[in-house]
N, C-alpha and C positions, 0 to 999 in steps of 0.2 A: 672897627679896624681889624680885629681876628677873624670876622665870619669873612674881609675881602681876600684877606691872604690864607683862610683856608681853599676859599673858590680855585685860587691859581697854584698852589703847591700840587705837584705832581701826584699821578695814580698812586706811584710808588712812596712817595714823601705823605702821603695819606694811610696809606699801608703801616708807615715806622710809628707815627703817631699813633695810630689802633693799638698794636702792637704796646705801646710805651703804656696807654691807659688801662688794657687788658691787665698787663702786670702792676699796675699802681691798685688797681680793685682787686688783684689775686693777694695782694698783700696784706688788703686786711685793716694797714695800719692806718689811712686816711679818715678825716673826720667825714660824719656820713653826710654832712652841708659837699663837702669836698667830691665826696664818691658820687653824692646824685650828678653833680656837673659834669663831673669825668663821664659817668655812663651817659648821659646827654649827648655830649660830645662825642664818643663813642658809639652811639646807634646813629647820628647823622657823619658820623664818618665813613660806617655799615653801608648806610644808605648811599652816600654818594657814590662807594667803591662798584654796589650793586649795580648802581644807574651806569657807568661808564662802562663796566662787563660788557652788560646786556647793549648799551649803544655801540662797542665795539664788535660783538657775536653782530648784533642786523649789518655794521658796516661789512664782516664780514662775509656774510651770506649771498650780498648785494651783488659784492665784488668776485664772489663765484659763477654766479649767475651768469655775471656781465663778461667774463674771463673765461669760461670753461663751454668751450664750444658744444654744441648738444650732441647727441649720438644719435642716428638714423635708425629707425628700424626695418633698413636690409641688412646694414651691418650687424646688429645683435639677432639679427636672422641666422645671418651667416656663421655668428660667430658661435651660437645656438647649436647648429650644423655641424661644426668645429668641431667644439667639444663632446657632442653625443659619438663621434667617432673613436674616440680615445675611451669608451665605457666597453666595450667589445675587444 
């Protein structure tokens, strides 16, 4: 039941979690049965935050591709042109 409602808890609410266990092992005071789980839990938390990054940057990329209309090369000719005028 914990690994389903980690799957759907937000990027962000994956984040608080990391965050909470980071500071539970900086303390020190946990028995180390307790810290192996936490870091467990904490490197598939790692993991998962990685995994949605990295599938957010390609959605991103995609969506530039597909949105950002190309540029010609008369105009970076021209614009080429342009600029070598203003060096003089």
């Amino acid at each position: 039941m914990a690994k389903a409602q980690k799957n759907k808890a937000t990027f962000e609410d994956q984040l608080i979690r990391l965050e909470s266990v980071i500071e539970l092992l900086d303390r020190g005071e946990t028995p180390i049965d307790e810290m192996m789980k936490l870091y467990e839990e904490g490197m598939q938390l790692l993991q998962s935050a990685r995994s949605y990054l990295q599938a957010t940057e390609q959605k991103i990329t995609v969506l530039q591709s597909t949105y950002t209309p190309p540029v010609s090369s008369q105009k970076e000719g021209n614009a080429a042109k342009e600029d070598d005028q203003f060096l003089f």
